[in-house]
C-alpha positions in Angstrom: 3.2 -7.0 -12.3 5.9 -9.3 -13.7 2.2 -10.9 -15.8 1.2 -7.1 -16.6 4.8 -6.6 -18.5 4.5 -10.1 -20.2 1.2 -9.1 -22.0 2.0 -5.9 -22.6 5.0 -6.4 -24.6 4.9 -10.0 -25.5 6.9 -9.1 -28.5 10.0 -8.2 -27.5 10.5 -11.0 -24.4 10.6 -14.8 -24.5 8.4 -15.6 -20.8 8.1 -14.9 -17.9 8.1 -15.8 -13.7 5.7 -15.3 -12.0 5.7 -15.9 -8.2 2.9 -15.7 -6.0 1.1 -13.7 -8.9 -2.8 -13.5 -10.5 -4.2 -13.5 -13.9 -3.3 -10.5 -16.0 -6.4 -7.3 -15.7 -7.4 -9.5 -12.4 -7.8 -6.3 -9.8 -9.6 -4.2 -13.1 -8.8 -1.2 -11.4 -10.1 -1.8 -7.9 -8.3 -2.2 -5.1 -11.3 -4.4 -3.3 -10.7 -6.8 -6.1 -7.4 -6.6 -6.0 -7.4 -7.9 -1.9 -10.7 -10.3 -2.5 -10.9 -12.0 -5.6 -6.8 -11.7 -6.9 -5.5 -12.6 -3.0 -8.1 -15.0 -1.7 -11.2 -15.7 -3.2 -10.2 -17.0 -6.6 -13.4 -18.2 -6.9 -15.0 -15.1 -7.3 -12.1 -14.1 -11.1 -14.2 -14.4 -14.4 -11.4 -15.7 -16.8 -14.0 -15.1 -19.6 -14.2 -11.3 -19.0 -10.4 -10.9 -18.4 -9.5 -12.4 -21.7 -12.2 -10.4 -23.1 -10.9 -7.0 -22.0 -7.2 -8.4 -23.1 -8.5 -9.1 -26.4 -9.9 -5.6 -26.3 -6.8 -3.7 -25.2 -5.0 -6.1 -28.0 -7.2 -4.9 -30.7 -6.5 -1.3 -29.8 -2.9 -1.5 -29.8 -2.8 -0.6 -26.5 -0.7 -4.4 -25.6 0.8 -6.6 -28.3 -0.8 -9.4 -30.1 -2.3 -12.1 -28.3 -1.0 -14.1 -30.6 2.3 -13.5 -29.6 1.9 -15.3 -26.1 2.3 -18.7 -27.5 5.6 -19.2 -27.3 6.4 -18.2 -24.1 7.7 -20.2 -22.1 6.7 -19.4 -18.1 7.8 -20.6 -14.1 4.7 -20.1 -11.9 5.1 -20.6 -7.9 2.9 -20.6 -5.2 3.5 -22.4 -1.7 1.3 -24.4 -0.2 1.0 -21.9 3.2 0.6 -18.6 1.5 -2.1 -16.8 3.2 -1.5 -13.2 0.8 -2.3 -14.8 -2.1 -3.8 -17.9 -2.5 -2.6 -20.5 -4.9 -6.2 -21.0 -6.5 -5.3 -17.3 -8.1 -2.1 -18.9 -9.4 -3.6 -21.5 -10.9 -6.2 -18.8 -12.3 -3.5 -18.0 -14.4 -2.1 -20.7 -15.4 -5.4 -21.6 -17.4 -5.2 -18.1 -18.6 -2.0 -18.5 -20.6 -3.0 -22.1 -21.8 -6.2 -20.0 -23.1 -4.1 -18.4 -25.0 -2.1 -20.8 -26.4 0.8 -21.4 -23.6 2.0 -24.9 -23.1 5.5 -24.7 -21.9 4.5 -23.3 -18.3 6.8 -25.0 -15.6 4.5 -25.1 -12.2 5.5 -25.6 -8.6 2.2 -25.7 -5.8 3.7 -28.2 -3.5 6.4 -26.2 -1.6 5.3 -25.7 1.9 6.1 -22.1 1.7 4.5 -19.2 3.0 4.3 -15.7 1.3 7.9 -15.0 0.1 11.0 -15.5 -2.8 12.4 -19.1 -1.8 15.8 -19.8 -1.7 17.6 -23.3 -0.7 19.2 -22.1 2.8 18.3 -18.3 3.1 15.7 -16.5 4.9 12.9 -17.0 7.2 11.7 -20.8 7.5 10.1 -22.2 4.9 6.6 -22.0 6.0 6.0 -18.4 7.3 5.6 -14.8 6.0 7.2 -12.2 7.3 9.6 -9.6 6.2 12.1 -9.9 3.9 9.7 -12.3 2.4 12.7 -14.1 1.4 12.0 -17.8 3.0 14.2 -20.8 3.0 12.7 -23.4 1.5 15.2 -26.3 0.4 15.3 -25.4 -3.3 16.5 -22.5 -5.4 13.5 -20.4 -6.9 15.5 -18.3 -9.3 17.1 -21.8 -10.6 14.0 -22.8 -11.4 12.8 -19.5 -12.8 15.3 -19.1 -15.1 15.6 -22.5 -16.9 12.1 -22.6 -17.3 12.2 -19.6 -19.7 15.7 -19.9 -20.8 16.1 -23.5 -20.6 19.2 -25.7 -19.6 21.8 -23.3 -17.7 25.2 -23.9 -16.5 25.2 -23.9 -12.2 25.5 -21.2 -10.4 28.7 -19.7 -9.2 29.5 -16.7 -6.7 28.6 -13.6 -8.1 31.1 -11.5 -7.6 30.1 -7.7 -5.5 31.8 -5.5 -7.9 29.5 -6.3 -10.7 26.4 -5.5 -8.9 26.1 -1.6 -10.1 23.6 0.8 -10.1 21.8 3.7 -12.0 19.4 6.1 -11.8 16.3 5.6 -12.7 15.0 9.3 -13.9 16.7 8.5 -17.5 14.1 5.7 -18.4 10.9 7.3 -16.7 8.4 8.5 -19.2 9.6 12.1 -20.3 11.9 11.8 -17.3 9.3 12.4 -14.8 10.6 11.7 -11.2 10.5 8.5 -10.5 8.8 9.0 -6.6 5.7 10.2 -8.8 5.4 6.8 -10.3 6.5 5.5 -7.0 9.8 4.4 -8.1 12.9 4.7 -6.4 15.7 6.9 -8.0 17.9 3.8 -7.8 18.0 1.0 -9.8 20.4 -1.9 -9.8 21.2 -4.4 -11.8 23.9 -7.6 -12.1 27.1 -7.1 -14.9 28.5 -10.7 -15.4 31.9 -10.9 -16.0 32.2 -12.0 -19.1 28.8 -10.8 -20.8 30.2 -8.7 -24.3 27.3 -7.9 -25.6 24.3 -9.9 -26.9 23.4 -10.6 -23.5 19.8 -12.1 -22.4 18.7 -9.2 -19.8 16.6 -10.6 -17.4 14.1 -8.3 -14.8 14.0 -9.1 -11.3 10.7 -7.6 -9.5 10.6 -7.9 -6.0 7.3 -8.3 -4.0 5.8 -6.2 -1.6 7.0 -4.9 1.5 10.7 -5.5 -0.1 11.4 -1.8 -0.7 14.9 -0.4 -0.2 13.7 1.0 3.1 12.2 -2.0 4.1 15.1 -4.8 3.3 17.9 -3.2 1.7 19.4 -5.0 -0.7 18.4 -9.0 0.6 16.3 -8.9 -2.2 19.6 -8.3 -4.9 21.9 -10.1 -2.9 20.0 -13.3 -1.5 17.5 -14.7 -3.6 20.4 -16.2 -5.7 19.6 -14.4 -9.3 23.2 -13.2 -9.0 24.8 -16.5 -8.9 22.8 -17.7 -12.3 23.8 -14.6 -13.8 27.6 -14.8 -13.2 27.5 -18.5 -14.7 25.0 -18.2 -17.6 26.2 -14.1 -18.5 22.9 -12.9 -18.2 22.0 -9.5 -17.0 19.8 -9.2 -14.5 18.5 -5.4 -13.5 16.6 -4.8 -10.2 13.8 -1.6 -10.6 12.6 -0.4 -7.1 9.2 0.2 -5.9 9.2 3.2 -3.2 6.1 3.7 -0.6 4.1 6.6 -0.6 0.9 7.2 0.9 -0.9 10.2 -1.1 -0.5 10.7 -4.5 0.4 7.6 -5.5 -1.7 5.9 -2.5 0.9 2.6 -2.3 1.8 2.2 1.6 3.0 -1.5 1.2 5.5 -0.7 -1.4 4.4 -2.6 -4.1 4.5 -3.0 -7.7 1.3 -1.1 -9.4 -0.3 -4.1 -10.1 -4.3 -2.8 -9.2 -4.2 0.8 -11.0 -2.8 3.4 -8.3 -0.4 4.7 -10.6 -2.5 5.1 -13.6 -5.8 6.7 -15.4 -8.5 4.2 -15.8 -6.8 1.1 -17.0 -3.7 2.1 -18.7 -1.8 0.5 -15.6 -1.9 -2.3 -17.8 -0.9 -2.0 -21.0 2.0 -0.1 -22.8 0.5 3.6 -21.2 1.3 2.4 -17.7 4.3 4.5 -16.7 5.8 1.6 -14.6 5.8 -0.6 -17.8 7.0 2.2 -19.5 10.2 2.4 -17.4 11.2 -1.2 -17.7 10.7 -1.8 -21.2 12.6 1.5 -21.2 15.4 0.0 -19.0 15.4 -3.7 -20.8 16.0 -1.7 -24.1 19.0 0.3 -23.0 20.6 -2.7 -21.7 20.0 -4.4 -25.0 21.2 -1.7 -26.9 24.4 -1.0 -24.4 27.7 -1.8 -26.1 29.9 -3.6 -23.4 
């Protein structure tokens, strides 16, 4: 999803992190593609038609210029035990972005960890999947996210609870639909440094499947350690929520709409997609806000 955003509005961000994550159009609409080829048959992903129908969507306005891409900078992860998705689709996209002109991609495939967010000392051990898909793996993946795209940061401090807030998300939804009809949950969240004035970098924190609100909580805000970056560096960090349904939108695991059950035909990724829609909507208000 976090790839789907990054294409579709490379103009207006600087990168992007991408965890456990495939090439940008991989599923193409199908869910059987989406659990074959973009989980575990990398093999079987045609880079050459993917950039093709990016090149198309680009040329209809529907994304922004490919162009735009090259100076992104972008984290990629993918442990060495993840059974979900397979690191071969990782490094599927990775030659995607150099295609298109990415150098500065930071990469880590030699972290023993499962499926899940890793964190130095928090979570499940470091090799297994299982809910909160939050797994501790001896080193700080938001750390590492982070100064890839925003380069050299001050460490991490305690964030502090009281700046963790929340909002609903109806205001950003496109012509403030509900958000369960997108499959969003009426809450967001989202991380207030203490001393952020204005001018802030605003940062989007997508969590994976499975790591609903009904399914974790708030592990996934709290415990992945975005927080503590934030607090040091005064970046903004807001946290959109995924909600499962199972008939209209069919999305039983909870996940970002990263295959097309959200969406007519392809729009799921590009600007049309009502789930991009929302966060671009979201990143612009915080930009915007006068604090």
């Amino acid at each position: 999803m976090a790839a789907q955003y990054q294409f579709a509005f490379s103009s207006e961000i600087v990168g992007a992190a991408i965890f456990a994550g495939g090439p940008y159009f991989c599923a193409q609409g199908n869910v059987f593609l989406a659990l074959s080829a973009c989980s575990k048959d990398p093999g079987l992903i045609s880079l050459t038609v993917l950039e093709e129908e990016a090149a198309v969507f680009a040329a209809s306005m529907t994304i922004d210029p490919l162009a735009d891409l090259s100076n992104h900078r972008v984290y990629l992860f993918s442990g060495r035990n993840d059974q979900t998705v397979y690191p071969g689709v990782v490094q599927k996209l990775e030659q995607m972005y150099r295609d298109f002109g990415i150098s500065a991609i930071t990469t880590n495939y030699t972290s023993a960890a499962g499926h899940g967010f890793p964190t130095i000392n928090y979570g499940n051990p470091c090799g297994t999947t299982r809910s909160p898909y939050i797994t501790a793996c001896g080193f700080d993946g938001a750390g590492q996210a982070l100064q890839a795209i925003y380069g050299p940061l001050n460490r991490p401090v305690q964030w502090i609870p009281k700046n963790l807030r929340s909002m609903g998300t109806k205001q950003f939804t496109p012509g403030g639909v509900s958000p369960s009809i997108l499959s969003m949950d009426d809450t967001m969240y989202y991380y207030m440094p203490t001393n952020c004035r204005g001018n802030c970098p605003v940062h989007v924190a997508l969590h994976g499947c499975q790591q609903t609100q009904a399914d974790i909580g708030l592990e996934f805000v709290n415990n992945t350690g975005y927080n503590n970056w934030a607090e040091a560096n005064n970046i903004i960090i807001l946290y959109p929520f995924i909600v499962k349904s199972r008939l209209i939108p069919v999305n039983p695991e909870g996940c970002w709409d990263w295959w097309g059950y959200d969406s007519l035909l392809n729009t799921y990724v590009t600007k049309e997609a009502p789930q991009l829609y929302t966060i671009n909507a979201m990143i612009r208000h915080f930009k915007n806000a006068i604090l």
